[in-house]
C-alpha positions as CSV (number, residue, x, y, z in Angstrom):
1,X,11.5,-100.5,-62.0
2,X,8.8,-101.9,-59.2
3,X,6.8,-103.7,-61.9
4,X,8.4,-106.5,-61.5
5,X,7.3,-106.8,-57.7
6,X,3.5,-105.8,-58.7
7,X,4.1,-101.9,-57.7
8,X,2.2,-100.0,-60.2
9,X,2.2,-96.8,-59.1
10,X,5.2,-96.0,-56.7
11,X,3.8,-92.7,-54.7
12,X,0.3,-94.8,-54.4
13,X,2.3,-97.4,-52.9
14,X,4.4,-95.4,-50.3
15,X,0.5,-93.3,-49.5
16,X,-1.1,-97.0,-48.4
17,X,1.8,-98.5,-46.6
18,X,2.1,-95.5,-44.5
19,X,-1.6,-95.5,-43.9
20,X,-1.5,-99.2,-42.8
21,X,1.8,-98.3,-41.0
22,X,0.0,-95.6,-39.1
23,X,-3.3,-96.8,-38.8
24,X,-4.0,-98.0,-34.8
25,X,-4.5,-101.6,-34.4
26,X,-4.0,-104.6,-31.9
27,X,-0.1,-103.2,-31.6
28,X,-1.3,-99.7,-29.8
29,X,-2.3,-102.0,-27.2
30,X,0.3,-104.0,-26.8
31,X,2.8,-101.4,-26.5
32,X,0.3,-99.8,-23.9
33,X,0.2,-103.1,-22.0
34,X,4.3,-103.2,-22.2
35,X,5.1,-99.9,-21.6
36,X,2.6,-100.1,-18.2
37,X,3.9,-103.5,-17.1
38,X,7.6,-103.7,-18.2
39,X,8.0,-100.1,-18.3
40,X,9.8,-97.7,-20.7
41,X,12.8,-99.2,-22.0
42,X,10.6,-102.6,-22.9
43,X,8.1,-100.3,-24.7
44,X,10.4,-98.6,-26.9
45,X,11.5,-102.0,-27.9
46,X,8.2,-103.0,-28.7
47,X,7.5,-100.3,-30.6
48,X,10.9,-100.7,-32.5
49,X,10.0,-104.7,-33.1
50,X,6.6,-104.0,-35.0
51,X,8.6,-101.2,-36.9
52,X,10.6,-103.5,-38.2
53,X,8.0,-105.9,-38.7
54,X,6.2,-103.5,-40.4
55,X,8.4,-102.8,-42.9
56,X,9.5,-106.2,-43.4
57,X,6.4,-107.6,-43.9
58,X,5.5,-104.3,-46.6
């Protein structure tokens, strides 16, 4: 069924995504930076925007 978009193994998959998902990068600190700045309600939104990126771009 996900063969044919070079999935292999399904639950391996769904383990590494969340990993990357999870894993803090340059987007911890811009949410920091936003959520200091712009305050609260900007930060959620940035948080929601690289969620969505996230699991766009996986």
């Amino acid at each position: 069924m996900f063969a044919d978009f070079g999935i292999v193994n399904f639950w391996t998959y769904l383990l590494g995504a969340t990993l990357i998902v999870l894993a803090p990068g340059p987007e911890t600190m811009f949410v920091i930076k936003t959520s200091i700045t712009s305050g609260i309600k900007r930060g959620f939104a940035a948080i929601f925007s690289i969620l969505l990126s996230d699991v766009l771009l996986v």
